[in-house]
Structure formats: structure tokens, C-alpha cells
C-alpha positions in Angstrom: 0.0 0.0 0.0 3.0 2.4 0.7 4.2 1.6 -2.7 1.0 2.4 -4.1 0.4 5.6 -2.2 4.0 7.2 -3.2 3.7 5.8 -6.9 -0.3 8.0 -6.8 1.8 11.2 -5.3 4.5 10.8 -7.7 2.0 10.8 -10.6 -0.1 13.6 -9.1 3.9 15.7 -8.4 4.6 15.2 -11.8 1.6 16.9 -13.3 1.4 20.0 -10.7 5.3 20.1 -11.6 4.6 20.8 -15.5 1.8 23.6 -14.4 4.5 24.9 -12.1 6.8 25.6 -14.7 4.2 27.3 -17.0 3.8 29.7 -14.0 6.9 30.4 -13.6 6.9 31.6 -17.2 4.1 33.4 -16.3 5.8 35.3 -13.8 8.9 36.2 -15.6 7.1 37.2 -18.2 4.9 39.6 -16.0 8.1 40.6 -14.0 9.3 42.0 -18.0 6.4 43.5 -18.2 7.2 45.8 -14.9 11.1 46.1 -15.5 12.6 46.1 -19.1 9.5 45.9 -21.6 9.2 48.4 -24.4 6.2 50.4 -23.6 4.5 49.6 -27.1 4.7 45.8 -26.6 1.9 46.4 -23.8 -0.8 44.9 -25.9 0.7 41.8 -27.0 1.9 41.5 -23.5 -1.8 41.2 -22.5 -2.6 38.7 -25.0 0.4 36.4 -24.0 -0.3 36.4 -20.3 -4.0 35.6 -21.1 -2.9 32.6 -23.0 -0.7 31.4 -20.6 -3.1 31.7 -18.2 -6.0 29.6 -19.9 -3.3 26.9 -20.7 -2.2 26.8 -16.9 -5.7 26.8 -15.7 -6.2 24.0 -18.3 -3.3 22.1 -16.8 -4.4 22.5 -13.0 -8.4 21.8 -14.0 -7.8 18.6 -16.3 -9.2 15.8 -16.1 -5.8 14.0 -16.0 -5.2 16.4 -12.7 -8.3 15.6 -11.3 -7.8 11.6 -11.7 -4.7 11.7 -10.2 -5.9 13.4 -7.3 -9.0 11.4 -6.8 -6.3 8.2 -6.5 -4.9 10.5 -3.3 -8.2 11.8 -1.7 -11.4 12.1 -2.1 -12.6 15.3 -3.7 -16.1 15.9 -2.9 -15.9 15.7 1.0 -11.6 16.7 1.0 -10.9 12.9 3.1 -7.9 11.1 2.5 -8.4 7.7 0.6 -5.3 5.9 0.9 -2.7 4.4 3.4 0.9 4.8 2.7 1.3 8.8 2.7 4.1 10.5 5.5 2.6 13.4 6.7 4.5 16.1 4.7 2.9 14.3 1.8 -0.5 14.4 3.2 -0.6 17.8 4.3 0.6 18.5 0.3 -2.4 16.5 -0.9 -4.5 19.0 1.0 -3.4 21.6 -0.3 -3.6 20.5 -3.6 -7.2 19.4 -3.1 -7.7 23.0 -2.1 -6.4 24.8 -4.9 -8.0 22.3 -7.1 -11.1 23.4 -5.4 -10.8 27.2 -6.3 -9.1 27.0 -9.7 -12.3 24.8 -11.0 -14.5 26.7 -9.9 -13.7 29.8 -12.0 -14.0 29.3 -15.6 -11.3 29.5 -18.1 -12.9 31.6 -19.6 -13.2 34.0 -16.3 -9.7 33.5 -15.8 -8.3 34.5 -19.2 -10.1 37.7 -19.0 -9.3 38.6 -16.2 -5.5 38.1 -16.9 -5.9 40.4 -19.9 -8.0 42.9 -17.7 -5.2 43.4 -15.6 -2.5 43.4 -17.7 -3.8 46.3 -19.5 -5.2 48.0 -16.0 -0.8 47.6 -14.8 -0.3 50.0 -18.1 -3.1 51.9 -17.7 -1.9 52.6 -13.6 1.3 53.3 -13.9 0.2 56.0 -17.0 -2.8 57.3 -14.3 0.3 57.6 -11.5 2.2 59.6 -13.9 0.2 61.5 -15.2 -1.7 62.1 -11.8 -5.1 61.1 -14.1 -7.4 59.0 -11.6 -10.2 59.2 -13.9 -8.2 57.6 -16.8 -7.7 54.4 -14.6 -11.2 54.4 -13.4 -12.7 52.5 -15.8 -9.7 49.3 -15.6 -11.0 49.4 -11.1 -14.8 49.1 -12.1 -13.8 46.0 -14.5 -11.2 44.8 -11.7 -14.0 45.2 -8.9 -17.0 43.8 -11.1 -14.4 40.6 -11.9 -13.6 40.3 -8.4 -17.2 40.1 -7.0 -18.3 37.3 -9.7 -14.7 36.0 -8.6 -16.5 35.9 -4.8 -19.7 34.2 -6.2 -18.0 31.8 -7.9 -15.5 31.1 -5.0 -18.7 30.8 -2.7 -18.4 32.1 0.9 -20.6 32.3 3.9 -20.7 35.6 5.7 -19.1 38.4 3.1 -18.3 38.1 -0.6 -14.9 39.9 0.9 -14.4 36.2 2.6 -13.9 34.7 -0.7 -11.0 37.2 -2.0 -9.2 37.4 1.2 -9.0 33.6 1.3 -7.0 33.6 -1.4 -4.3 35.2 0.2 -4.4 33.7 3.7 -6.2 30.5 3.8 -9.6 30.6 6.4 -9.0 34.0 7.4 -12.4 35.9 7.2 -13.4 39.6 7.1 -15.1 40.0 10.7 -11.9 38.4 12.3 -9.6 40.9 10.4 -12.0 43.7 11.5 -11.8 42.3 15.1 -7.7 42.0 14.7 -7.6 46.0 13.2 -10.2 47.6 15.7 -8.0 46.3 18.7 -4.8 48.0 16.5 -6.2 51.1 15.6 -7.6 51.1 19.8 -3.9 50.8 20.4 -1.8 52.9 17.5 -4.2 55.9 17.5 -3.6 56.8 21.5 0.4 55.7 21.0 0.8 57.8 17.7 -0.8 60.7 19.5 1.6 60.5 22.5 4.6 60.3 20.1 3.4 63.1 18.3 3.5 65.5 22.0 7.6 64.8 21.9 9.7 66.8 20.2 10.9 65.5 16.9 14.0 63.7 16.2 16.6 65.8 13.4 16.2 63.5 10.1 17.0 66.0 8.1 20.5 64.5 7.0 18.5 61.5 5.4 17.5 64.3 2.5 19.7 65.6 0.1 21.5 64.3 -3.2 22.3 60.5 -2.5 23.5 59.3 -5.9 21.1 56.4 -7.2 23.9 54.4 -8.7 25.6 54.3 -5.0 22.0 53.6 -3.6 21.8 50.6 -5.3 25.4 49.8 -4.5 25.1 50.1 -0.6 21.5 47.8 -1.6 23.3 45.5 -3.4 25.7 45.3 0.3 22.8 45.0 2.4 21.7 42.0 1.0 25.0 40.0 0.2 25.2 40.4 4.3 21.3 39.1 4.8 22.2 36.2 2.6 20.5 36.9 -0.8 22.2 35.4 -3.7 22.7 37.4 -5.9 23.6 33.6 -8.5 20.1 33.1 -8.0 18.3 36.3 -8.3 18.6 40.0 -9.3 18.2 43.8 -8.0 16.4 46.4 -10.4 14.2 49.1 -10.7 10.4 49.4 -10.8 7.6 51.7 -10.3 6.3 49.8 -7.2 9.4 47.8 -5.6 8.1 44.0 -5.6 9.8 40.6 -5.5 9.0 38.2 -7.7 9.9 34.2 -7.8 10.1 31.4 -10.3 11.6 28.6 -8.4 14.3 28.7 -5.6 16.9 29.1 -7.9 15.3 32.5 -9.7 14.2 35.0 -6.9 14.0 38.4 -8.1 13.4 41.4 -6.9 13.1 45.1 -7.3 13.6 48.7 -5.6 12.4 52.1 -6.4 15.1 54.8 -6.0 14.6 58.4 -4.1 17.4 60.3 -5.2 16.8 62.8 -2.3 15.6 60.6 0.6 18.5 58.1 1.6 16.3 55.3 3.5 13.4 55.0 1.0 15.6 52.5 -1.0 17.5 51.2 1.6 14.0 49.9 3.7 13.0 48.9 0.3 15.8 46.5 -0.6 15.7 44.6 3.3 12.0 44.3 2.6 11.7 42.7 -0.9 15.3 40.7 0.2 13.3 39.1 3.0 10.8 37.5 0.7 13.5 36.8 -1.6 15.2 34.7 0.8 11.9 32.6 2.1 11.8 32.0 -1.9 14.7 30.8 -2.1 14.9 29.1 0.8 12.1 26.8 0.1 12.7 23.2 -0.8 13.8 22.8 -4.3 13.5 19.2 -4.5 9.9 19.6 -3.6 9.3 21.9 -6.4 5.9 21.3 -8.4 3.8 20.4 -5.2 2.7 22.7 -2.1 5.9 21.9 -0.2 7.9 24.4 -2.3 5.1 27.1 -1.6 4.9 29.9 0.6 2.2 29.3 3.4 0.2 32.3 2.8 0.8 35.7 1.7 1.1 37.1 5.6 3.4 34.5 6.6 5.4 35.7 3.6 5.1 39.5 4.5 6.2 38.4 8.0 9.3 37.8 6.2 9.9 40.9 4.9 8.9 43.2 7.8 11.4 40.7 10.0 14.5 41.9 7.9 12.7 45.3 7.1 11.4 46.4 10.7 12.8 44.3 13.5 16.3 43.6 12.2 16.8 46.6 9.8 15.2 49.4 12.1 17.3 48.3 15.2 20.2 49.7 17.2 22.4 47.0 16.6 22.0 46.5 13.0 23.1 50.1 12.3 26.0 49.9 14.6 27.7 48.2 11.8 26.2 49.8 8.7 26.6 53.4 9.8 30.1 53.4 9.1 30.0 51.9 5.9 27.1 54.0 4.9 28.9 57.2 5.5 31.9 56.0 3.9 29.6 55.5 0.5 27.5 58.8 1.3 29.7 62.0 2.8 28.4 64.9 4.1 25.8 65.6 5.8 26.1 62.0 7.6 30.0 62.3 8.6 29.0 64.2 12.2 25.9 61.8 12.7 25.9 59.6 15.8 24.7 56.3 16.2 22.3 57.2 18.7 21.0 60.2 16.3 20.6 58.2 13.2 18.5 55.6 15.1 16.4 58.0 16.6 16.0 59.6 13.5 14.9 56.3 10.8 12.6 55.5 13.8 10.9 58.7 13.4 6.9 58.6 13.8 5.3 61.2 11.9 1.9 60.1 9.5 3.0 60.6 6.3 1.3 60.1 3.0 2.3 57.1 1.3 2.1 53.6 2.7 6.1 51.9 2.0 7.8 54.9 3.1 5.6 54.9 6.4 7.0 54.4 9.5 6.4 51.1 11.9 3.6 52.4 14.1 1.9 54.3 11.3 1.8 51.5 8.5 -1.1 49.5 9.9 -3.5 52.7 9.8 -2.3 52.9 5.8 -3.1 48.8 6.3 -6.6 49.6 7.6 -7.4 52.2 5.1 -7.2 49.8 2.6 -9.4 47.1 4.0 -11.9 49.2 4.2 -12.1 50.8 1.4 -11.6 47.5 -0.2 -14.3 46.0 1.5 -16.9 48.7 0.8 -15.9 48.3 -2.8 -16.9 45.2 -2.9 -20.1 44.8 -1.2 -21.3 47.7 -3.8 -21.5 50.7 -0.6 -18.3 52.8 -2.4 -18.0 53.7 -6.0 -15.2 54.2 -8.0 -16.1 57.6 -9.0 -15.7 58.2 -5.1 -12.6 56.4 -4.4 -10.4 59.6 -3.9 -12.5 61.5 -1.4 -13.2 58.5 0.4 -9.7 58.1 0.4 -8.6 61.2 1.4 -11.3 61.3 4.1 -9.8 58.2 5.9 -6.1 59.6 5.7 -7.6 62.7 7.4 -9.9 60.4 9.7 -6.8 57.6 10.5 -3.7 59.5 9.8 -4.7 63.5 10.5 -2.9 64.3 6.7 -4.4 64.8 3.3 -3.1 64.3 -0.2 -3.1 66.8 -2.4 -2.7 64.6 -5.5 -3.7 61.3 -6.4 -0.4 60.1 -7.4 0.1 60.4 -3.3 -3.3 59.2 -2.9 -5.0 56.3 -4.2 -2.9 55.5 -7.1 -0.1 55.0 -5.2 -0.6 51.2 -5.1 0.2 48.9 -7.6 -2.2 46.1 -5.6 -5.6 47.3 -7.3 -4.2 47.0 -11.2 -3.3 43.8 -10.3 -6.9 42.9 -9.4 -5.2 41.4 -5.8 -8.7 42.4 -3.8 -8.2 40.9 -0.1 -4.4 41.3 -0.9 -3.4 44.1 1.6 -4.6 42.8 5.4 -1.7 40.6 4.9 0.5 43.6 5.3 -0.7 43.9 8.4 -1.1 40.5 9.5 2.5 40.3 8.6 3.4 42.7 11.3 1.7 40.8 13.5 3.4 37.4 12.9 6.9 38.8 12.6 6.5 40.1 16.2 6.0 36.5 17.2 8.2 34.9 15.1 10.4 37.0 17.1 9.6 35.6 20.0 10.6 32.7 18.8 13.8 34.2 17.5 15.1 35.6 20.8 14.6 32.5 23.2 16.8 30.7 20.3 19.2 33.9 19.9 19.0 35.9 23.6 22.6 37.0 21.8 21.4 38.2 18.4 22.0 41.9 19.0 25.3 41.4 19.7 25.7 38.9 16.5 24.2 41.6 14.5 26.3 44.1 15.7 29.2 42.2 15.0 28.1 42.5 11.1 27.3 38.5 11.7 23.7 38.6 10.0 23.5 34.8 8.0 22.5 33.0 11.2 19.3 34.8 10.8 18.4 33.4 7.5 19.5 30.2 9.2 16.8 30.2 11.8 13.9 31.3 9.7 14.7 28.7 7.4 14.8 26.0 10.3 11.3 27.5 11.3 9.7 28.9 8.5 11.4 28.2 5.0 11.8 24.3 4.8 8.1 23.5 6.1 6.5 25.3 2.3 2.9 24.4 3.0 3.5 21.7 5.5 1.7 23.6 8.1 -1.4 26.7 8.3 -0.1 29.7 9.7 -1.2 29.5 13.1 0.4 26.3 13.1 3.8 26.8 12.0 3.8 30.3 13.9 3.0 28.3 17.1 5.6 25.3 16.2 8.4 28.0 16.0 7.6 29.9 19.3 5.7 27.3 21.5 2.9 30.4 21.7 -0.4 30.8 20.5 -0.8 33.7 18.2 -2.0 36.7 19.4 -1.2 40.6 18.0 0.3 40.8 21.9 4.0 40.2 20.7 3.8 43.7 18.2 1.9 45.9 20.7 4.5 44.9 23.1 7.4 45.4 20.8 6.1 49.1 20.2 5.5 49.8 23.4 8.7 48.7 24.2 10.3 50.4 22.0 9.4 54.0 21.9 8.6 54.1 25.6 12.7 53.6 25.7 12.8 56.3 22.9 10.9 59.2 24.6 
């Protein structure tokens, strides 16, 4: 029966493996599209991506697929039907039921358009960012939102059609928990943003100036030889919207967006899209093809960024080393600068306009904005038309600034033209489960400040990939979060880690 059982996985591997590698196509294609395509080859761009599409979904939808995975479990009620499997290998079959799941229940049909849609809505955004022209994009959002609320229906969901989309991203989260979860953080950051704001400012006015953008991306380049990323197996460039983007564990890409006048924009950037980078890479290749060489969800992945972006790359120790070598690459008006100054100063909490140059306590409002805007988009109670005054009546409401152009406002995402509804309370989730990953981290590492310190950063990858990297979809995010710290997740770990923090900073 063993033999049996590994001869079924095998057969159902080697199938996902072939619709694996059409993705990955698919996203090298689309990471072209966002990095080094000529502008005019937009169109046929569209059309490619929509047939790759339809021929993936035809490969993860066949009836081949779906015989192979009937041999494994059955798919109406989602039970096991064999003996034999280890459990990495059932915990893949799962997960393969459950994608199976969602991808036949949207059409090919549904799925090709809305490939196409996008496409064209990416060129359409970044020409509406440029050009400042909300109305000009307007038309792509209505398609997007229209596509993702048949998306819901087909999905099927049982309390909001917002269930459906953000389900997507991380698996059996719903809308009234997440509303829960951002009610108890906006309880917390409004009164702690507030008492920040009574303090007298930090100087940060040596991170702005001329900081040339070739020795930006040098100093990036520096950052993340130390985290680990390798650079054999994956690439820095520029993009409108800074992203990382992954074809297998041997091709992790990713990208930065350079301020010429504001030092830390790219900097914060490059530790952020390194630290998804690395869980990419660090997956297990020979698993490749099956949900073992996946990501868990998207806010275990964002966990991994805001680790290296936030907790490691916003701390004292961290910056101990890399002052020096920073104001070696940059002189001027860092060469006085102390430690203690420059710390005080990238922690600076001030609400500011747009949401990945925000600071740690203020991202989660920019986090919450979105949600529910998103979510009142989709249940039909916010029009299109009204997106930027509902926009820029939240940023006043959650933040206390307004923007006085859209390009600052709500086309400042790249999220929407992507059609990635239910997308962005990862971002905050993320925060949440870095915190207690952290946890996790210290009671392994009580030294880490002093390794850090030191310039001695690899053992960090080394632990997340012990706890986080080599599972792929072996566990659900609650699960592996709890298997790494011995803790049931709660949001307590982050509050506590700001509370910490800029109580010792006032």
C-alpha cells in the first residue's frame, strides 16, 4: 500500500510540476512587463499572459489532474483515501485538493479575461500615477471590482463576498476576524501615535539631500550580500512599485524604487523585498511542483519581509555596523551623525502620506485604510467615481494628513491594477506574525543583538529557514507560527514590541 500511495503522489507531483513551470513563465514574463519591456509591446503582452493563463488553468483543472488526485483523496468531501502517505505528503495533498477546489470553480474563460484585464489595467496605472489622471484608470477598477465580485460568487463564501477574496491570500481568514484583529490595533496605534506626536521630533533631516542612485543601489546590493541573498540566484532592479518576484528557488527576483533625495526610501525597500526573496529561495527545491515548495500564505510571507525590514533593519544594533559603511559610501551631511541620532532619527513617527515609506507604528492605519475601502468596494457601498475623497477622508480620519494629489493618494498602489482584492490585510497581519516569530527568535538567539552588531547577520536566515522556510505548506499559519515559538498567536507580541520600543525612545 505504501508503494501504491507514493507511486499515486509521484504521478499527481509530476503533473502539478509541469503547471509549475508554465507559472513560472508566467511570472517572468509579467516581471518583464514591470522592468525592461518596451512600452508599445503592452498589448501583445496582455494577450500572451491571457494565454498562458488559460493553458495553466487547463493544466491545473484537467481531467488527468483531477484523476490523479481522486487516487490520493477524495474530492467531494476533501478525506484522505489511501494508506501509505508521510505526513508532509498528506498535508501537500490537501493543499492540492484546495487549490484544485478554487481554480475549477472559476471558468477559463473567467480566468483569461481577467488576466488580460489586468495586464492592460498595470499599463493603464502606472500612465494614471504619472500623469496624476485618476479618472483615466477608473474604468480598468470598475472591470477589476466587477471581476472580483463574480470572482466571490464563484469562490462561494458564507458571511461576506470579501471572505472569498481574502482567502486567497491567507487561507480561512475571514473579514469579521480581520475587522476584530484591526479595531483592537487602531484602539492601540491611535492613542500611541498621539503621545509620540506631544515629543519633540527627532533631526532627520540629514536623510535628504543628493544620495546618488547608482551608489543607492550599490550600498542595496551590500545590504543584502550580508542578509544572505544570492545574488547567483536572483537579481536587483528598478520598478515603479518595488516587488519581489519568484520562479523557483533558484530565480528569486526582486526590485527597488530609487529616491534620489531621501536616503532610506531604498535602503527599507531593498531589506523588505530581500526578506521575501530569501523565504523563496529558501524553500525546498527538491519539492518543487507540489505545495511543499510554496509559501504558506501571503502574511506568513510579509512576515518575512517586515522581520528583515522592521525588526532587524530598524534596530540599534543592526546600524552599529552599517553606519560606518554608509557614511563612507554617502559624505556629508552623515559624517557628524551619531549612532544614537541616526537611530532616533529612521525611527521617526510622523503620519505621512504614502504607505512603504511609512513608518512602523503608522503602516497599519495605511493597512486599515485599505481594508476598508476595499471592502466597501466590494459589497457595492463605495463607488469608483468616489474612491479619492473616500480616500482622502480616511487619511484625514486615521492618519490627520491629506493628499493633495492622487499620485500620493490612491494610485499609489500597484495592488488594485493587479486585481489582488483581499491582498493588503496581509501587510498587516505580517506585522503581527513577525513580532511572534520573534519571540521565537530571541529565546533561540538571547545574543542576536550582539551577532548583529558584530556585522554577523547569515544566522538569521539560518533560523527562519529551520522554522519557516523548509516547512513550504507543511503547516497553516497558526500552526507553524505556534511550532516556531511554543505560543499561540495573538497581535500581543507587536503591541508589546512598540510599546517597548518607543517608551525607551521618549
Amino acid at each position: 500500500m505504501e508503494n501504491q500511495a507514493k507511486k499515486y503522489y509521484d504521478e499527481l507531483h509530476k503533473l502539478s510540476y509541469q503547471a509549475h513551470l508554465l507559472s513560472g513563465v508566467s511570472s517572468l514574463i509579467s516581471w518583464d512587463q514591470e522592468t525592461y519591456m518596451p512600452e508599445g509591446a503592452a498589448s501583445i503582452r496582455a494577450e500572451q499572459l491571457q494565454a498562458l493563463s488559460g493553458i495553466i488553468h487547463d493544466a491545473k483543472t484537467s481531467k488527468k489532474f483531477s484523476t490523479a488526485l481522486s487516487k490520493l483523496i477524495d474530492i467531494p468531501t476533501g478525506k484522505i483515501n489511501i494508506k501509505g502517505l508521510k505526513k508532509p505528503e498528506v498535508a501537500a495533498v490537501h493543499a492540492w485538493h484546495r487549490d484544485y477546489s478554487k481554480e475549477v470553480a472559476l471558468p477559463k474563460k473567467f480566468v483569461e479575461e481577467f488576466t488580460k484585464l489586468t495586464s492592460e489595467a498595470l499599463i493603464a496605472w502606472c500612465h494614471a500615477r504619472k500623469e496624476d489622471s485618476f479618472h483615466t484608470f477608473a474604468p480598468y477598477l470598475d472591470r477589476i471590482i466587477s471581476m472580483n465580485r463574480e470572482k466571490a460568487e464563484l469562490l462561494g463564501y458564507k458571511e461576506h463576498p470579501y471572505d472569498a477574496l481574502l482567502d486567497c491570500f491567507e487561507p480561512n481568514a475571514t473579514t469579521s476576524e480581520v475587522d476584530r484583529l484591526f479595531t483592537d490595533l487602531k484602539n492601540f496605534l491611535t492613542p500611541l501615535i498621539k503621545k509620540i506626536g506631544a515629543l519633540k521630533p527627532a533631526d532627520s533631516s540629514f536623510l535628504f539631500g543628493k544620495f546618488s542612485p547608482s551608489k543607492q543601489m550599490e550600498f542595496g546590493k551590500k545590504i543584502l550580500d550580508s542578509i544572505g541573498y544570492d545574488m547567483r540566484r536572483g537579481r536587483l532592479d528598478l520598478s515603479s512599485h518595488p516587488f519581489s518576484s519568484a520562479s523557483h528557488p533558484t530565480d528569486s527576483r526582486i526590485t527597488t524604487r530609487i529616491h534620489p533625495n531621501s536616503l532610506m526610501s531604498n535602503l527599507s525597500a531593498v531589506l523588505h523585498e530581500g526578506g521575501h526573496a530569501l523565504y523563496e529561495m529558501g524553500l525546498p527545491a527538491i519539492h518543487y511542483g507540489s505545495p511543499l515548495c510554496e509559501a504558506v500564505s501571503l502574511g506568513i510571507h510579509e512576515s518575512q519581509s517586515r522581520f528583515f525590514e522592521t525588526r532587524i533593519g530598524l534596530s540599534k544594533p543592526f546600524w552599529s555596523y552599517f553606519l560606518n559603511p554608509l557614511k563612507k559610501t554617502f559624505k556629508g551631511p552623515l559624517e557628524n551623525v551619531s549612532l544614537d541620532s541616526f537611530y532616533k532619527a529612521i525611527n521617526q513617527v510622523k503620519p505621512s502620506l504614502i504607505r512603504i515609506e511609512a513608518d512602523e507604528v503608522t503602516y497599519n492605519l495605511h493597512i486599515i485604510l485599505r481594508f476598508e475601502l476595499e471592502k466597501a468596494l466590494i459589497e457595492g457601498s463605495l463607488k469608483v467615481r468616489d474612491i479619492p475623497d473616500a480616500w482622502n477622508a480616511k487619511m484625514r480620519e486615521l492618519l490627520g494628513v491629506t493628499p493633495k494629489t492622487n499620485r500620493e493618494g490612491c494610485l499609489q498602489d500597484i495592488h488594485w491594477s493587479m486585481g489582488a482584492f483581499g491582498y493588503f490585510p496581509t501587510y498587516a497581519l505580517g506585522n503581527i506574525y513577525a513580532s511572534h516569530l520573534f519571540l521565537g527568535f530571541q529565546q533561540d538567539h538571547p545574543d542576536w543583538e550582539t551577532k548583529v552588531a558584530s556585522g554577523n547577520l547569515l544566522f538569521i536566515k539560518k533560523w527562519l529557514n529551520e522554522h519557516v522556510y523548509k516547512y513550504g505548506r507543511q503547516f497553516s499559519s497558526k500552526e507553524l507560527l505556534e511550532k516556531a515559538t511554543k505560543h499561540k498567536l495573538s497581535s500581543t507580541a507587536f503591541i508589546d514590541y512598540l510599546s517597548n520600543k518607543y517608551k525607551k525612545m521618549s
